[in-house]
C-alpha positions as CSV (number, residue, x, y, z in Angstrom):
1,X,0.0,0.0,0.0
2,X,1.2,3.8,-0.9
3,X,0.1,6.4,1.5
4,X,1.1,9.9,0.4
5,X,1.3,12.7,2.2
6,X,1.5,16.3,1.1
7,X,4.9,17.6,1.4
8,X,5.1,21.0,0.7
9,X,5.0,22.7,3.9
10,X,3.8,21.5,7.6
11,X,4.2,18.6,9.7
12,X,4.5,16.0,6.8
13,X,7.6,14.1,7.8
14,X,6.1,13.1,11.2
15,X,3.5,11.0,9.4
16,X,6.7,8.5,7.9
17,X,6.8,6.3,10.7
18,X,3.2,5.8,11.2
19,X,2.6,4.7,7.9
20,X,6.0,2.7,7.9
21,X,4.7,0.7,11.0
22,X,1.4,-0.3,9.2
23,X,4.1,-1.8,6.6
24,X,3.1,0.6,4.0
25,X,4.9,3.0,1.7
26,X,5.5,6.9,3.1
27,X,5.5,8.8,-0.6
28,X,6.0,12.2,0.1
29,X,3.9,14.0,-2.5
30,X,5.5,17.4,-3.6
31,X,4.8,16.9,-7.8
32,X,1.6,15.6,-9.5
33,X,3.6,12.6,-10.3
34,X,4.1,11.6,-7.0
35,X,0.2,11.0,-7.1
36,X,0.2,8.2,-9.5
37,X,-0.5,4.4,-7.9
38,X,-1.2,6.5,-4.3
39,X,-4.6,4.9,-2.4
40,X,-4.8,7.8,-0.5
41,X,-3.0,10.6,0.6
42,X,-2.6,12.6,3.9
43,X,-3.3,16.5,4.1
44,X,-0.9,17.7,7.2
45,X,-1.0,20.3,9.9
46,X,0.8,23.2,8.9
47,X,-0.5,26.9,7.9
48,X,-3.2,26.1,5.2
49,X,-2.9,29.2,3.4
50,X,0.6,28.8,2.9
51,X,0.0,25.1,1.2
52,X,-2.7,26.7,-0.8
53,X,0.2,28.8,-2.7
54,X,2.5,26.2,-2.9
55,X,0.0,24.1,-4.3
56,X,-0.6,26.5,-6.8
57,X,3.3,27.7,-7.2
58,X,4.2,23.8,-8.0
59,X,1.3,23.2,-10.4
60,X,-0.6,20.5,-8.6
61,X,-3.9,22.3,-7.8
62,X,-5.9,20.6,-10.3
63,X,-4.5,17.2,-10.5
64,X,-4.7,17.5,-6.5
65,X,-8.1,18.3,-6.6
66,X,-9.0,15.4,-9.5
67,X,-7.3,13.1,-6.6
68,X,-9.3,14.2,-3.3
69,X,-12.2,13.8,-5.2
70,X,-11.9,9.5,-6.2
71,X,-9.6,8.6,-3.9
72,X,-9.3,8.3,0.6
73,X,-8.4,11.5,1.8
74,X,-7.4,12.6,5.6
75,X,-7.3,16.1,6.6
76,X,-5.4,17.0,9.9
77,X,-5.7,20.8,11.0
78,X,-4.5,22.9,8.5
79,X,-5.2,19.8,6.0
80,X,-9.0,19.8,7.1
81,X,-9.2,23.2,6.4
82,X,-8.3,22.5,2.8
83,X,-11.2,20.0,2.6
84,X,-14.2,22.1,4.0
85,X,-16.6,23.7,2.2
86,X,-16.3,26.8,4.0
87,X,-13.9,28.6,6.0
88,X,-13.3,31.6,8.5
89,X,-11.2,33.7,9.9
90,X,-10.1,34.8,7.7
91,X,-12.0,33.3,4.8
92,X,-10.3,31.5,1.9
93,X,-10.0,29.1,-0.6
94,X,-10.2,25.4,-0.2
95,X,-10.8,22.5,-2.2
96,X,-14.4,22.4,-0.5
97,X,-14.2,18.5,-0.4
98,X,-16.5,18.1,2.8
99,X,-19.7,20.1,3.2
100,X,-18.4,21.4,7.3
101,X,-17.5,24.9,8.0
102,X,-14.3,25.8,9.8
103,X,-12.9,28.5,11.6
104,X,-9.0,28.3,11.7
105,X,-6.9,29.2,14.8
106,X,-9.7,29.1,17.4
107,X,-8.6,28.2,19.9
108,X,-6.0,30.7,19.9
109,X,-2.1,31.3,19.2
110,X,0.7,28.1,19.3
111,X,0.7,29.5,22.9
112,X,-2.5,28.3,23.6
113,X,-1.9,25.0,22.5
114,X,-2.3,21.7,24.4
115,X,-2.9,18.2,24.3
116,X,-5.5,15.6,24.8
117,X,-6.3,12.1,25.2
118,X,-8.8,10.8,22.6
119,X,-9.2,6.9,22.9
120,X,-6.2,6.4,24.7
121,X,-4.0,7.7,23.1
122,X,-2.2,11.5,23.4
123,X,-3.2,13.5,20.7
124,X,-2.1,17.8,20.4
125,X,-4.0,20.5,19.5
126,X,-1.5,23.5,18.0
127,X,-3.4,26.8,16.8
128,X,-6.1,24.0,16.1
129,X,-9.0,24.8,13.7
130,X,-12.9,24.3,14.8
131,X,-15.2,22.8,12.8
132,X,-19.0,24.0,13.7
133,X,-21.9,23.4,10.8
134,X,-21.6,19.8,9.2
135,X,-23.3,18.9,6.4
136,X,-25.5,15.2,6.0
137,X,-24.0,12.1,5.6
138,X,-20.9,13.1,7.4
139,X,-19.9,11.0,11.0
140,X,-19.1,13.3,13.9
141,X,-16.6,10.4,16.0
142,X,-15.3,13.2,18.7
143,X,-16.2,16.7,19.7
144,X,-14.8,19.4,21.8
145,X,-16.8,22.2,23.6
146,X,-20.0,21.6,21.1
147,X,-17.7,20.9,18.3
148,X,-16.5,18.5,16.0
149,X,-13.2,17.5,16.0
150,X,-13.2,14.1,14.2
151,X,-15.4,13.5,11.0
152,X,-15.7,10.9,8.3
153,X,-17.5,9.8,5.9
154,X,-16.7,6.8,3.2
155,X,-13.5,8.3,2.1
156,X,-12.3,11.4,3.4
157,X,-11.7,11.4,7.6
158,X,-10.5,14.8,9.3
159,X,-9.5,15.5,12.5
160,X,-8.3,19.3,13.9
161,X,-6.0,17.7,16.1
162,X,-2.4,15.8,15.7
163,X,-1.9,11.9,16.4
164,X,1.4,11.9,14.5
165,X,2.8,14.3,17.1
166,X,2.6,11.1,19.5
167,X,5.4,8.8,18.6
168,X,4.1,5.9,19.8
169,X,3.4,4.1,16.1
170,X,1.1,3.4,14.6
171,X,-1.5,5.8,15.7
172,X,-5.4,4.6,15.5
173,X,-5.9,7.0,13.1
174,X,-3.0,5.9,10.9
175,X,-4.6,2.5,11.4
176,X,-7.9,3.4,10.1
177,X,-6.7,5.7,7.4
178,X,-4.6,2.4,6.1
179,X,-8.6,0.5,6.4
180,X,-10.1,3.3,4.0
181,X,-7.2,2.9,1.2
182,X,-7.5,-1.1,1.8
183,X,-11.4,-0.6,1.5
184,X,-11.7,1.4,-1.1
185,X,-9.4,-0.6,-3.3
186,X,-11.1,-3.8,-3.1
């Protein structure tokens, strides 16, 4: 199995020995090439409107967005933000994958940041999104103060916090990312 993970900018590299422990492949996806024979790529924390122009400066935008649409997809912070259908503060593009609205940074600065443990296991919150309206269809797994931090659906998942912060490998949500791409390729 390939797992990519977008690799322009953000926490991408933490996400190697995760999907290394599942006994797949860690492609790290910086060209539209590195997309070919993926089943399914990872969307990393990092500052989403920086990714958004690197997406654009390298050329992958549309062959990016040809991919989220067909294949398993997992947003993580500034990743999710990419996905929804609507965003704030400030308001900008995304990919509008998911039909959720999210409002980046809420819960304040890196200061403000913390960590948490979801299903026994450590996960962090840095300068962490919040995801408030969600559309139908879509699975709310975990919420904090009355909102969503963990959604899927068949083939996209997103979470506003960070398992591959914890290096205790692989993380459940590595785990069950890996169960999509196997799912959706049989």
């Amino acid at each position: 199995m390939k797992i990519g993970v977008l690799a322009l900018q953000g926490a991408f590299e933490l996400h190697k020995p995760h999907i290394e422990a599942l006994g797949a492949q860690y492609v790290p996806v910086v060209t539209s090439k590195n997309l070919n024979d993926l089943d399914g790529i990872i969307l990393p924390g990092g500052e989403s409107g920086t990714m958004l122009k690197l997406i654009n400066i390298v050329g992958i935008h549309q062959q990016l967005a040809n991919f989220l649409q067909t294949k398993p997809v997992w947003g993580i912070c500034a990743g999710a933000i990419l996905l929804a259908k609507s965003v704030k503060n400030p308001t900008q593009e995304s990919f509008s994958i998911l039909d959720f609205e999210i409002t980046r940074n809420a819960y304040g600065r890196q200061l403000d940041s913390f960590q948490e443990m979801i299903n026994d296991y450590q996960v962090s919150y840095i300068r962490a999104p919040q995801i408030s309206k969600v559309g139908k269809n879509i699975k709310i797994l975990k919420e904090k103060e009355g909102c969503a931090t963990w959604l899927e659906t068949p083939n996209v998942m997103i979470t506003t916090f960070h398992p591959e912060t914890n290096l205790s490998t692989p993380s459940p949500w590595h785990r069950r990312f890996a169960e999509y791409c196997i799912d959706l390729v049989s």
